[in-house]
Biopython code that builds the backbone (N, CA, C, O; Angstrom):
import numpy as np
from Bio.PDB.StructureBuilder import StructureBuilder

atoms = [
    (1, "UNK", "N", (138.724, 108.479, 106.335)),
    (1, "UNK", "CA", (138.981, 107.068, 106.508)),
    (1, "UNK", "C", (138.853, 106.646, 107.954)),
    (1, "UNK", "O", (138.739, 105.461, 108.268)),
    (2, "UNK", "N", (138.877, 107.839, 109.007)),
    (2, "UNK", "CA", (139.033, 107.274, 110.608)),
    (2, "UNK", "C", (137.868, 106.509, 110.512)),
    (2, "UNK", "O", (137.921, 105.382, 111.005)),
    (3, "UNK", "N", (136.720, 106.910, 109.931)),
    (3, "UNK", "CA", (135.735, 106.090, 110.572)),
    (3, "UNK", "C", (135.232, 104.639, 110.552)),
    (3, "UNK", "O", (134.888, 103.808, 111.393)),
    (4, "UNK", "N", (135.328, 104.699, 109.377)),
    (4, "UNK", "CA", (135.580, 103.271, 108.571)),
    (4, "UNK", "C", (136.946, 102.789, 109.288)),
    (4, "UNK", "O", (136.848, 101.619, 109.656)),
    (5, "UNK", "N", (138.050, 103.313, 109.550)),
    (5, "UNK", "CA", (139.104, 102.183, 110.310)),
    (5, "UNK", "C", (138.221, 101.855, 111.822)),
    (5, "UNK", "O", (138.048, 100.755, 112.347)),
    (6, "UNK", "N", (137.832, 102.960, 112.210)),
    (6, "UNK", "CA", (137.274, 103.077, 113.729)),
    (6, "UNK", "C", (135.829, 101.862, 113.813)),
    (6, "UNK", "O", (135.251, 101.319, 114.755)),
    (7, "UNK", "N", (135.692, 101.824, 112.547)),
    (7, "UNK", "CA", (134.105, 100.678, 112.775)),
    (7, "UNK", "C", (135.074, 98.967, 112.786)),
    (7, "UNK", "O", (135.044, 97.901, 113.401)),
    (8, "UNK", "N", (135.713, 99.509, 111.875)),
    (8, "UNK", "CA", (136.700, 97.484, 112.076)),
    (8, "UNK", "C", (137.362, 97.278, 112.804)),
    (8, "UNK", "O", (137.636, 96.127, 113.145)),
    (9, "UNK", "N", (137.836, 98.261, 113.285)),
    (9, "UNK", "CA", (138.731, 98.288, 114.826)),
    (9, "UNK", "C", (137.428, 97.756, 115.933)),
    (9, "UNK", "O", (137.675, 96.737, 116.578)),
    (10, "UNK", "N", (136.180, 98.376, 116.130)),
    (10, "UNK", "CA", (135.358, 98.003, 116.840)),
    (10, "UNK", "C", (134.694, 96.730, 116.279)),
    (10, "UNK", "O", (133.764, 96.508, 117.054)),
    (11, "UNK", "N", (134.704, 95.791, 115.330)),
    (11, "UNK", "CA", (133.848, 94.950, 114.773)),
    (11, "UNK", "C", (135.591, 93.770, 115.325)),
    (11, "UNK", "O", (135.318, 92.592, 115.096)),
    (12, "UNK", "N", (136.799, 93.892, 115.805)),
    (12, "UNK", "CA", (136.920, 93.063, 116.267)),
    (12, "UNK", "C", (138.739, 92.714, 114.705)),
    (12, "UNK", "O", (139.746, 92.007, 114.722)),
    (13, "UNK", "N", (138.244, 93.529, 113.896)),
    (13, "UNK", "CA", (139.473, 93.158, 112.665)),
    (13, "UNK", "C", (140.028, 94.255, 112.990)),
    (13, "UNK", "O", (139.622, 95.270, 113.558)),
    (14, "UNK", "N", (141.720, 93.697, 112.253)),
    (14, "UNK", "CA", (142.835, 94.395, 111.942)),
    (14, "UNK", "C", (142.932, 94.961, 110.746)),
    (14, "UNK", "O", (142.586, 94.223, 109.823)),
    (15, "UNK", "N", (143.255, 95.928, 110.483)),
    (15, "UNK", "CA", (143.077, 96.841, 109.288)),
    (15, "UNK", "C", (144.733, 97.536, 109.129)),
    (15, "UNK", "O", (145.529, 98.107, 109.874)),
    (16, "UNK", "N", (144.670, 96.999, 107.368)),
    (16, "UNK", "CA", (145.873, 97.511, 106.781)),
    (16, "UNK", "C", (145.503, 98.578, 105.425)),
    (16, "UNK", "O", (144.687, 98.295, 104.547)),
    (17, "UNK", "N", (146.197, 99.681, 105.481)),
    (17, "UNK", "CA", (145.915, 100.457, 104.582)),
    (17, "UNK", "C", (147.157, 100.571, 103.174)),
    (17, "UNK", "O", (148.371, 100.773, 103.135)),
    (18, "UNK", "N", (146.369, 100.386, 102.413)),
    (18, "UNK", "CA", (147.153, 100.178, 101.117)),
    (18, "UNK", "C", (147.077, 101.476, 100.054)),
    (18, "UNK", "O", (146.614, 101.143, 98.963)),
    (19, "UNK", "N", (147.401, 102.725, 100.153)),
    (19, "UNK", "CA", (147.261, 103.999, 99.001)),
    (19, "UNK", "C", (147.558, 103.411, 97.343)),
    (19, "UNK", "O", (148.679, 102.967, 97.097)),
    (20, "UNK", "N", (146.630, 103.436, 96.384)),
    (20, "UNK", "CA", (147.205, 103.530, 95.313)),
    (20, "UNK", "C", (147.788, 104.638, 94.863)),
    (20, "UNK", "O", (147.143, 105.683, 94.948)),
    (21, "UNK", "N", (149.136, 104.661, 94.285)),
    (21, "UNK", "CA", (149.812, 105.897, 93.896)),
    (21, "UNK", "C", (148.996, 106.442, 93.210)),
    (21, "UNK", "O", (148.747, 107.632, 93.403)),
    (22, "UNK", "N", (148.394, 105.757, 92.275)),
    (22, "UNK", "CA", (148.165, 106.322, 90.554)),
    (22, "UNK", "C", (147.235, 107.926, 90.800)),
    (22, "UNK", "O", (146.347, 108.069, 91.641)),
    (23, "UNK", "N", (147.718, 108.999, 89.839)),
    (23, "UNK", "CA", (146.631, 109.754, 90.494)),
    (23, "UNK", "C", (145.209, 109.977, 89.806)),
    (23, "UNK", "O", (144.852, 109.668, 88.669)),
    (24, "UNK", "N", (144.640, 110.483, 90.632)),
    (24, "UNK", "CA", (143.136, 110.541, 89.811)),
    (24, "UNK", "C", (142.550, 112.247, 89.869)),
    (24, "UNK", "O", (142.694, 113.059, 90.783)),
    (25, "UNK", "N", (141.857, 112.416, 88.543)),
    (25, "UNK", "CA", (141.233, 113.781, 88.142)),
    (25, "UNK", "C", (140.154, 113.953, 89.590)),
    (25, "UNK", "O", (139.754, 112.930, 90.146)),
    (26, "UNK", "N", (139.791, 115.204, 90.056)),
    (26, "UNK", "CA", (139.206, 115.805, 90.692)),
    (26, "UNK", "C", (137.830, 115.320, 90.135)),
    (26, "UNK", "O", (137.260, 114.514, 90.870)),
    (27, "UNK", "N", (137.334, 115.579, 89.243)),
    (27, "UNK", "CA", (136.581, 115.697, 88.443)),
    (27, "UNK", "C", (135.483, 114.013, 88.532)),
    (27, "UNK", "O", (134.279, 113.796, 88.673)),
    (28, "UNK", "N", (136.678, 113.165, 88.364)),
    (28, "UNK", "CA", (136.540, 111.450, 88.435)),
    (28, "UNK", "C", (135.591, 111.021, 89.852)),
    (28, "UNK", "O", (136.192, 110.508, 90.796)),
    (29, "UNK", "N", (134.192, 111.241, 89.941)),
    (29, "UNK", "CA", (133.765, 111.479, 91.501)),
    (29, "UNK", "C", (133.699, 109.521, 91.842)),
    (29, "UNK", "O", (133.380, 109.011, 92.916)),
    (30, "UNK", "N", (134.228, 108.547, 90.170)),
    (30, "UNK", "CA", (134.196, 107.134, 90.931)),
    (30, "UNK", "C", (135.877, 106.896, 91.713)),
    (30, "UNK", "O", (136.363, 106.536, 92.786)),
    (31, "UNK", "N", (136.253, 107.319, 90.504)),
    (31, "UNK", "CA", (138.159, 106.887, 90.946)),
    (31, "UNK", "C", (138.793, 107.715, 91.936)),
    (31, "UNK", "O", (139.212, 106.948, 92.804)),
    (32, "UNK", "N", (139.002, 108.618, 92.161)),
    (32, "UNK", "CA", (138.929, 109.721, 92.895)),
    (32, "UNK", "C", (138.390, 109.453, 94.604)),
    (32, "UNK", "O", (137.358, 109.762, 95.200)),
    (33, "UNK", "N", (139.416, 108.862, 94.937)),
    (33, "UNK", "CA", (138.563, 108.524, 96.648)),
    (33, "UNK", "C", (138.059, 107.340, 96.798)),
    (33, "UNK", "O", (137.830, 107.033, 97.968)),
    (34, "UNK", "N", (137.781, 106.486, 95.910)),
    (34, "UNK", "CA", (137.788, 105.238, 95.823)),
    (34, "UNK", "C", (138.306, 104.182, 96.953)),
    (34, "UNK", "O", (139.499, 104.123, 97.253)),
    (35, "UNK", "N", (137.213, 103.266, 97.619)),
    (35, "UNK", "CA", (137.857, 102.063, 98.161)),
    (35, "UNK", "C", (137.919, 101.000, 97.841)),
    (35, "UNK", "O", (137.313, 100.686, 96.817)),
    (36, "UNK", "N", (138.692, 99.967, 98.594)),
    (36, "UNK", "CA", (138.372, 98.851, 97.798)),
    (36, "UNK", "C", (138.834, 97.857, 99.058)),
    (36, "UNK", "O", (139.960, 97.742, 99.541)),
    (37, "UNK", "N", (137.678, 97.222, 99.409)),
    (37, "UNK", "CA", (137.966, 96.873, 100.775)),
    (37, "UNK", "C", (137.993, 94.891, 100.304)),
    (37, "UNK", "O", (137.188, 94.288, 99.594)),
    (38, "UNK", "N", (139.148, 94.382, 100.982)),
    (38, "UNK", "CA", (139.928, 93.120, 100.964)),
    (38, "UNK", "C", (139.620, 92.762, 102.068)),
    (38, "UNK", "O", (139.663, 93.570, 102.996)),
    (39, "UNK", "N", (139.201, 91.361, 102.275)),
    (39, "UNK", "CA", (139.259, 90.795, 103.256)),
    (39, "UNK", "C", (140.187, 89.356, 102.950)),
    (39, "UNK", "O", (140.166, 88.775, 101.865)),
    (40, "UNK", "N", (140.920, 88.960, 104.024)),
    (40, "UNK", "CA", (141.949, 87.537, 103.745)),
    (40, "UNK", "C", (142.286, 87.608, 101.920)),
    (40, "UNK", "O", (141.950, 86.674, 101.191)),
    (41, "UNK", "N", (142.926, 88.751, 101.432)),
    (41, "UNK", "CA", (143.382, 88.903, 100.227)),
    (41, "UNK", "C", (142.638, 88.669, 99.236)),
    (41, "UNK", "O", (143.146, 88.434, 98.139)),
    (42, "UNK", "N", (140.940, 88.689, 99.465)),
    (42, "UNK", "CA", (140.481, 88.658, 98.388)),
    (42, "UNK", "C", (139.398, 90.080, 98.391)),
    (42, "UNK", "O", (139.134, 90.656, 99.446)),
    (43, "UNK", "N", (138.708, 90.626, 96.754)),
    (43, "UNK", "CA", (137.929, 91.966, 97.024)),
    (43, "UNK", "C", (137.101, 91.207, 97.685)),
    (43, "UNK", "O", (136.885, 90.015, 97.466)),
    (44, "UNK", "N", (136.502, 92.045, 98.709)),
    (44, "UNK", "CA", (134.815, 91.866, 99.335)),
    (44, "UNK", "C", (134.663, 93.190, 98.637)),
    (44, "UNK", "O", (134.582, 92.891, 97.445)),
    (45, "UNK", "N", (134.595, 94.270, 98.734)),
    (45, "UNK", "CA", (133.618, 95.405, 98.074)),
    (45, "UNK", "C", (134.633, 96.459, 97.257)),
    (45, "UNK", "O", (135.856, 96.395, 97.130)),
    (46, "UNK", "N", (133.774, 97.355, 96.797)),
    (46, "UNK", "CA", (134.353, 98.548, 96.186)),
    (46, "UNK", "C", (133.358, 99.489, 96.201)),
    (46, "UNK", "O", (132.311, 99.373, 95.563)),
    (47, "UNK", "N", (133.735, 100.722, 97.135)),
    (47, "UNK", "CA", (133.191, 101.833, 97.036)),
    (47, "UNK", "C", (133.736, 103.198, 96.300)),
    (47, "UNK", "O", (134.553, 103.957, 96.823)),
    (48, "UNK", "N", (133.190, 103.374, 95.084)),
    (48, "UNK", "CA", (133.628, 104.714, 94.384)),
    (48, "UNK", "C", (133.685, 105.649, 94.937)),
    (48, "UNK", "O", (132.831, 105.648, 95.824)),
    (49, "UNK", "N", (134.398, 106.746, 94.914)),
    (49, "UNK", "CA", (134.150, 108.050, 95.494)),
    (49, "UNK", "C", (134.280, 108.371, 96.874)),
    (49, "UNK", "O", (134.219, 109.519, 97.314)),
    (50, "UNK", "N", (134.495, 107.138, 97.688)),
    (50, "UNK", "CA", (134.081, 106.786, 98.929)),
    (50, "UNK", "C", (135.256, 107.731, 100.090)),
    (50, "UNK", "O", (135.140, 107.622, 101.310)),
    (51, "UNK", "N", (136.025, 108.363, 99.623)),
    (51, "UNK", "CA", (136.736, 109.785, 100.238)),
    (51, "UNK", "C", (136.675, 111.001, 99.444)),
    (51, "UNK", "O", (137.523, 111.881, 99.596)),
    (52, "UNK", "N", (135.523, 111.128, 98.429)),
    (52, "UNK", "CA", (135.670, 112.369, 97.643)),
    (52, "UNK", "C", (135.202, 113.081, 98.099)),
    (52, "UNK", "O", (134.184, 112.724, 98.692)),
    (53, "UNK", "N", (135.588, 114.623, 98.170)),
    (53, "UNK", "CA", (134.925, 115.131, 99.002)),
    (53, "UNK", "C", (133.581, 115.708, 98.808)),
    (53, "UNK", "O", (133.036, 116.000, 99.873)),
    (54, "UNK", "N", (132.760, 116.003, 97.531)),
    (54, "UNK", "CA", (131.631, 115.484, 96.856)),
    (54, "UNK", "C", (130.773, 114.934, 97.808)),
    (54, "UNK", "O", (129.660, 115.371, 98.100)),
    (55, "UNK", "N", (131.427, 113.794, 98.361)),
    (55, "UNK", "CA", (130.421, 112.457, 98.661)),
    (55, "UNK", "C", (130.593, 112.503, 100.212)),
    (55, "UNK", "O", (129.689, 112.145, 100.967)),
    (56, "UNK", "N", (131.781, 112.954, 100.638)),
    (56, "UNK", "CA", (131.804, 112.421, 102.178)),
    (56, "UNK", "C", (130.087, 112.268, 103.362)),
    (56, "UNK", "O", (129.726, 111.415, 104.172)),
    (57, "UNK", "N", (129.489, 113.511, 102.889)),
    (57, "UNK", "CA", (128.587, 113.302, 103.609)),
    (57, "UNK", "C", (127.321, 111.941, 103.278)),
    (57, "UNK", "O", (126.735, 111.094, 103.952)),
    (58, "UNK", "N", (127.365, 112.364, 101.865)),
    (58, "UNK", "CA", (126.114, 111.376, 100.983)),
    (58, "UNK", "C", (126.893, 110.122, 100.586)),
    (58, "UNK", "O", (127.389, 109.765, 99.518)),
    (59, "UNK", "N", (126.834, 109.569, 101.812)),
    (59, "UNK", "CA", (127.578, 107.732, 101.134)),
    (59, "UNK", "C", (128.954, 107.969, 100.885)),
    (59, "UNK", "O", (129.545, 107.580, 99.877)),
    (60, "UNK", "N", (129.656, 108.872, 102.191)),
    (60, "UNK", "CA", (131.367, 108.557, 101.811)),
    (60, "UNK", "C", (131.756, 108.586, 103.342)),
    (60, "UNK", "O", (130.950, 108.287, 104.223)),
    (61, "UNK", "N", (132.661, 108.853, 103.510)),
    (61, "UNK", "CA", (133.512, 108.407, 105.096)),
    (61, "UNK", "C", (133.008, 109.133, 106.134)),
    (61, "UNK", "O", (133.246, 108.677, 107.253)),
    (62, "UNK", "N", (132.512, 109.923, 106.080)),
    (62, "UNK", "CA", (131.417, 110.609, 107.105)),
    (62, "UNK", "C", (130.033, 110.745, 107.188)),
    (62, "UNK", "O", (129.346, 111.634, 107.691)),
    (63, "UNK", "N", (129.726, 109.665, 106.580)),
    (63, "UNK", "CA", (128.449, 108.815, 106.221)),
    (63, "UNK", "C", (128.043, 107.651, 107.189)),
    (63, "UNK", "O", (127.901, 106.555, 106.647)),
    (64, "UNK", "N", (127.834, 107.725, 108.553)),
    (64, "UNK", "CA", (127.442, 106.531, 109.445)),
    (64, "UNK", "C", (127.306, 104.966, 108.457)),
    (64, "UNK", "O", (128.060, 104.014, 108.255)),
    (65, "UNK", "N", (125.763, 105.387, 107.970)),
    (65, "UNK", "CA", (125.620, 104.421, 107.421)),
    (65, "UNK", "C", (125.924, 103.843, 105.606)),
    (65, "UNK", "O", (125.298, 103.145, 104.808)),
    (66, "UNK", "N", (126.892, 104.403, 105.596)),
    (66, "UNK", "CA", (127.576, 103.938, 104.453)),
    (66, "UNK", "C", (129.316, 103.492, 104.981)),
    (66, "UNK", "O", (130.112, 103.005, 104.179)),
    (67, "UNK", "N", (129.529, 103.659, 105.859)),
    (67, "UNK", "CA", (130.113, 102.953, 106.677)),
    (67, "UNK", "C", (130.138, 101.709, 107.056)),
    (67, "UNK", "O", (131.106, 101.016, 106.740)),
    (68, "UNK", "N", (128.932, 101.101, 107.913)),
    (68, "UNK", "CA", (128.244, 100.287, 108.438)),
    (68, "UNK", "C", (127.976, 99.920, 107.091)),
    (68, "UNK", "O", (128.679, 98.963, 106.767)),
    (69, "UNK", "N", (127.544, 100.149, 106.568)),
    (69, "UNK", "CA", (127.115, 98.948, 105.003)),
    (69, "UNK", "C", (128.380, 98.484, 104.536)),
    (69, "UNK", "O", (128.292, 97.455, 103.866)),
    (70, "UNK", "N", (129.664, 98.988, 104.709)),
    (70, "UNK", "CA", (130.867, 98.617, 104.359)),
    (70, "UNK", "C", (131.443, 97.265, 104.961)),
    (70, "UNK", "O", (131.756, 96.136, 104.583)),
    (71, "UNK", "N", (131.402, 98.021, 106.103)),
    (71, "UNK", "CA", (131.939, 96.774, 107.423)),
    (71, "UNK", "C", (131.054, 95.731, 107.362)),
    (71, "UNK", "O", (131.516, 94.590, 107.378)),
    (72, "UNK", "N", (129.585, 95.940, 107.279)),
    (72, "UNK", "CA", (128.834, 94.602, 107.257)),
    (72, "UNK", "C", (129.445, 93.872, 106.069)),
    (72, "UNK", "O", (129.869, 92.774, 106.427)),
    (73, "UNK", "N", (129.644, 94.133, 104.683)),
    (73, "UNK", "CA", (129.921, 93.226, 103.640)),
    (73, "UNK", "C", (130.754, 92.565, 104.079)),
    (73, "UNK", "O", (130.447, 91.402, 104.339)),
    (74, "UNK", "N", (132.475, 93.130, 104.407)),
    (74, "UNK", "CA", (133.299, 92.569, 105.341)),
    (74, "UNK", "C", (133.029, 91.723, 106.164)),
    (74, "UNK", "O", (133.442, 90.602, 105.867)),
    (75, "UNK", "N", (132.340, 91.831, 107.357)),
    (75, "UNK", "CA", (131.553, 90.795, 108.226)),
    (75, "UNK", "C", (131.094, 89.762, 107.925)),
    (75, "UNK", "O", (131.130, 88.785, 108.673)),
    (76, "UNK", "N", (130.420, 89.761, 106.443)),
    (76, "UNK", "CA", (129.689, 88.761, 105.659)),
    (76, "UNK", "C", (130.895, 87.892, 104.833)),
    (76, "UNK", "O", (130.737, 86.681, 104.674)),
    (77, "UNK", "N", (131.974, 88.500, 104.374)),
    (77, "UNK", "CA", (132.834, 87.402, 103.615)),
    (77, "UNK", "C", (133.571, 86.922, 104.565)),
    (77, "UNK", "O", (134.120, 85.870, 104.238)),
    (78, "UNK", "N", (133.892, 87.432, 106.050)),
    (78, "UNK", "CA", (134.693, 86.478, 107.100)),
    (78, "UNK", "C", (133.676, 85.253, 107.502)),
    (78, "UNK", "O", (133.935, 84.063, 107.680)),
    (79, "UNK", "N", (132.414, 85.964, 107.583)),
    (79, "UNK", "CA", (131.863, 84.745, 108.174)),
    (79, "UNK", "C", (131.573, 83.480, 107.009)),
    (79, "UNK", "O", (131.087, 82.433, 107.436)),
    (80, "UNK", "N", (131.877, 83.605, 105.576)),
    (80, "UNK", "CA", (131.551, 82.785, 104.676)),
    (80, "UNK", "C", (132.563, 82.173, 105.095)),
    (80, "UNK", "O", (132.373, 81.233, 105.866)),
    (81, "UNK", "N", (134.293, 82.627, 104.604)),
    (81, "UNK", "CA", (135.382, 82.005, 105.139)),
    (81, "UNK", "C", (135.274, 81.242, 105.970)),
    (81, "UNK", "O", (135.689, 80.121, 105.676)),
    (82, "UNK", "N", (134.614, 81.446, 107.562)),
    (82, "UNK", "CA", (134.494, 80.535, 108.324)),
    (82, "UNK", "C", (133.612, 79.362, 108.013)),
    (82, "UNK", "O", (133.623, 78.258, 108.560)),
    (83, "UNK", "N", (133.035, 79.686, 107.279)),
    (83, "UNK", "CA", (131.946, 78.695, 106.997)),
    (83, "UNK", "C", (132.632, 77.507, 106.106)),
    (83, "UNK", "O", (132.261, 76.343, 106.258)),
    (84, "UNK", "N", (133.501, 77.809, 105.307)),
    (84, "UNK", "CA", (134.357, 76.968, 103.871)),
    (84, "UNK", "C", (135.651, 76.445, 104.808)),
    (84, "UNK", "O", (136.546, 76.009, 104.085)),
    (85, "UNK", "N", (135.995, 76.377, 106.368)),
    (85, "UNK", "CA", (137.269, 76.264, 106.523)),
    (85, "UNK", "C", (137.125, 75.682, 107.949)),
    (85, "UNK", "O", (137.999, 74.964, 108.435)),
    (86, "UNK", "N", (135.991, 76.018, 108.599)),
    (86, "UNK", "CA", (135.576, 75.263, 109.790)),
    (86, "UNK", "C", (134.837, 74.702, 110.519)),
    (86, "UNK", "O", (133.645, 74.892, 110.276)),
    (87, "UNK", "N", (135.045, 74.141, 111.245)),
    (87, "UNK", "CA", (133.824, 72.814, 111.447)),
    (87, "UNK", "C", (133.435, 73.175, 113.257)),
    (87, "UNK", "O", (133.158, 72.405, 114.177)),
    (88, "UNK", "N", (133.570, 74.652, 113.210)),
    (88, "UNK", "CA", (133.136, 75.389, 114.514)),
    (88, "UNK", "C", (131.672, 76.081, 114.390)),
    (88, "UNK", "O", (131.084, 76.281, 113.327)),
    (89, "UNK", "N", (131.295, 76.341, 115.427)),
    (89, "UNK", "CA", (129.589, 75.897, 115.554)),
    (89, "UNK", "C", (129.578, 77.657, 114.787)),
    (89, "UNK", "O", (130.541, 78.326, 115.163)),
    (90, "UNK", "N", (128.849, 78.205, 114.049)),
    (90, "UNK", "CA", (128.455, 79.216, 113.369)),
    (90, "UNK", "C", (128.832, 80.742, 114.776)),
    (90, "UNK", "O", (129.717, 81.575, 114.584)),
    (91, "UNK", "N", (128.140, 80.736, 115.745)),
    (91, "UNK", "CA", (127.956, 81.853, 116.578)),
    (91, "UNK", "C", (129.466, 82.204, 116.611)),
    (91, "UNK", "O", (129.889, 83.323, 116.321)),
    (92, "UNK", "N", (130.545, 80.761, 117.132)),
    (92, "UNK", "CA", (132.018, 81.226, 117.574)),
    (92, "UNK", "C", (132.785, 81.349, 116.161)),
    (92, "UNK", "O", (133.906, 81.851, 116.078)),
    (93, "UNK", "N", (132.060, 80.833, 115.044)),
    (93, "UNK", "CA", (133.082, 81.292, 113.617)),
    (93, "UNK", "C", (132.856, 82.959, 113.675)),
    (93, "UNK", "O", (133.803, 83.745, 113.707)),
    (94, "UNK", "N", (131.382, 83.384, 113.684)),
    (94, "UNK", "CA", (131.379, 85.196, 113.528)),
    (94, "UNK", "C", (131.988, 85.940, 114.372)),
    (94, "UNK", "O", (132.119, 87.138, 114.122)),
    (95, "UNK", "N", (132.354, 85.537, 115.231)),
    (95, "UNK", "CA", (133.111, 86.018, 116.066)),
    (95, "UNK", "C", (134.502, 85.825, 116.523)),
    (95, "UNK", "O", (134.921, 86.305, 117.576)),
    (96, "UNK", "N", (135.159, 85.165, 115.768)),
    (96, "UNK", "CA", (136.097, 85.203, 115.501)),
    (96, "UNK", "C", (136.741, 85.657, 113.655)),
    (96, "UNK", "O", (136.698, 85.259, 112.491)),
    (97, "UNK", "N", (137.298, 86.758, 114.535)),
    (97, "UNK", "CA", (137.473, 88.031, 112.919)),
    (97, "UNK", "C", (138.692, 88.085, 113.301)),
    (97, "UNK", "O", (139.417, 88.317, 112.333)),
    (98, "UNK", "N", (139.661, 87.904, 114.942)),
    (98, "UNK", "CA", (140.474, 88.563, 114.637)),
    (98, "UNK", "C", (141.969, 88.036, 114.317)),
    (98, "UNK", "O", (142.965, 88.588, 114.783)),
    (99, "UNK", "N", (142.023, 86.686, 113.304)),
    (99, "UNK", "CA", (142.923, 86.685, 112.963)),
    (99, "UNK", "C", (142.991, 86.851, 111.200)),
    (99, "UNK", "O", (143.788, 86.139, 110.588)),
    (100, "UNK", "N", (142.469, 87.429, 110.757)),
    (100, "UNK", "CA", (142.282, 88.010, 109.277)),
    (100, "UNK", "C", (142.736, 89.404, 109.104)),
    (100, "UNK", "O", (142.504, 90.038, 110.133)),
    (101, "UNK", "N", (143.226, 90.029, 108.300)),
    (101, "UNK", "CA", (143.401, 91.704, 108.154)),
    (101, "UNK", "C", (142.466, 92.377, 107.239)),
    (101, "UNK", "O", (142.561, 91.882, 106.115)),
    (102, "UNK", "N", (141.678, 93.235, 107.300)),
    (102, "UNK", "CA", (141.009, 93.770, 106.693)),
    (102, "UNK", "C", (141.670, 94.802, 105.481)),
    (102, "UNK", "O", (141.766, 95.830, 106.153)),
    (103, "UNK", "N", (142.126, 95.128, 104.275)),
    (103, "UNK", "CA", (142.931, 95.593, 103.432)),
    (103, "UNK", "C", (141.886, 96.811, 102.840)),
    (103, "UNK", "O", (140.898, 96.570, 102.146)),
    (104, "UNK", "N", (142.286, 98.048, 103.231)),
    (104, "UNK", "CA", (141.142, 99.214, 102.636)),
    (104, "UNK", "C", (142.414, 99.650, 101.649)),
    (104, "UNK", "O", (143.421, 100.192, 102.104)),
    (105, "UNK", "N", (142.252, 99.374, 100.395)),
    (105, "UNK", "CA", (142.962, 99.904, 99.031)),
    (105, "UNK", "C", (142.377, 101.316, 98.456)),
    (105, "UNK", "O", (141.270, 101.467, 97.940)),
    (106, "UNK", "N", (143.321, 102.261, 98.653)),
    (106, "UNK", "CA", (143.027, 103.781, 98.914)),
    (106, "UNK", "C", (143.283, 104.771, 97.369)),
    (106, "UNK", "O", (144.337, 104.556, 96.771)),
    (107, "UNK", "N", (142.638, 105.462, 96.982)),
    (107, "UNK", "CA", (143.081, 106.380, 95.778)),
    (107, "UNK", "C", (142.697, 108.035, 96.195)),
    (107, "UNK", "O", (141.776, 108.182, 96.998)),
    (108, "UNK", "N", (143.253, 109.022, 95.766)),
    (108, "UNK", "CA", (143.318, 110.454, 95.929)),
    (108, "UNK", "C", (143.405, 110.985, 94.857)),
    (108, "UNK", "O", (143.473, 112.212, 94.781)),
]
sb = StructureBuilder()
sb.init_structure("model")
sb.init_model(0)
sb.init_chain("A")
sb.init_seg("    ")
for serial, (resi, resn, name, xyz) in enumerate(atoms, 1):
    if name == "N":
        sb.init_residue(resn, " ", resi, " ")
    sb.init_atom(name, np.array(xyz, "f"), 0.0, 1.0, " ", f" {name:<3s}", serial, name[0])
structure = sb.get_structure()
């Protein structure tokens, strides 16, 4: 998960981590490691598997760019938000991320 916290920490958002208790089979390579990334309390994405260890390298948390494809979606529903809520010129809405929390909803 560092890395993915470490890319929204650098993209400028605050990040809250939420574990779902429930547990999941080894076996389960969607539920099982699963994210589910929230932005201003609503889903922006869901990545299956996305801490299994299966996957970490191929499209899971030690995956650069499955990372970066994460955070961009994120990036993309703040800047819609800004778009539905303010009447600030586009460049200073994307860049302003940091009063939103980013919510990574966690399973093991």
């Amino acid at each position: 998960m560092q890395p993915l916290i470490n890319e929204f920490v650098a993209a400028g958002f605050s990040v809250q981590l939420n574990h779902v208790t429930t547990e999941t089979s080894w076996e389960d390579t969607d539920e099982h490691g699963f994210v589910l990334l929230k932005f201003a309390g609503k889903d922006v994405v869901r990545k299956g598997g996305f801490q299994h260890n299966r996957n970490l390298r191929k499209g899971g948390s030690w995956d650069a760019s499955a990372v970066q494809e994460l955070c961009k979606a994120v990036i993309a529903a703040s800047n819609e938000k800004a778009d539905d809520t303010s009447s600030v010129a586009p460049k200073e809405k994307a860049d302003d991320t940091s009063s939103e929390t980013t919510t990574i909803a966690t399973a093991a």
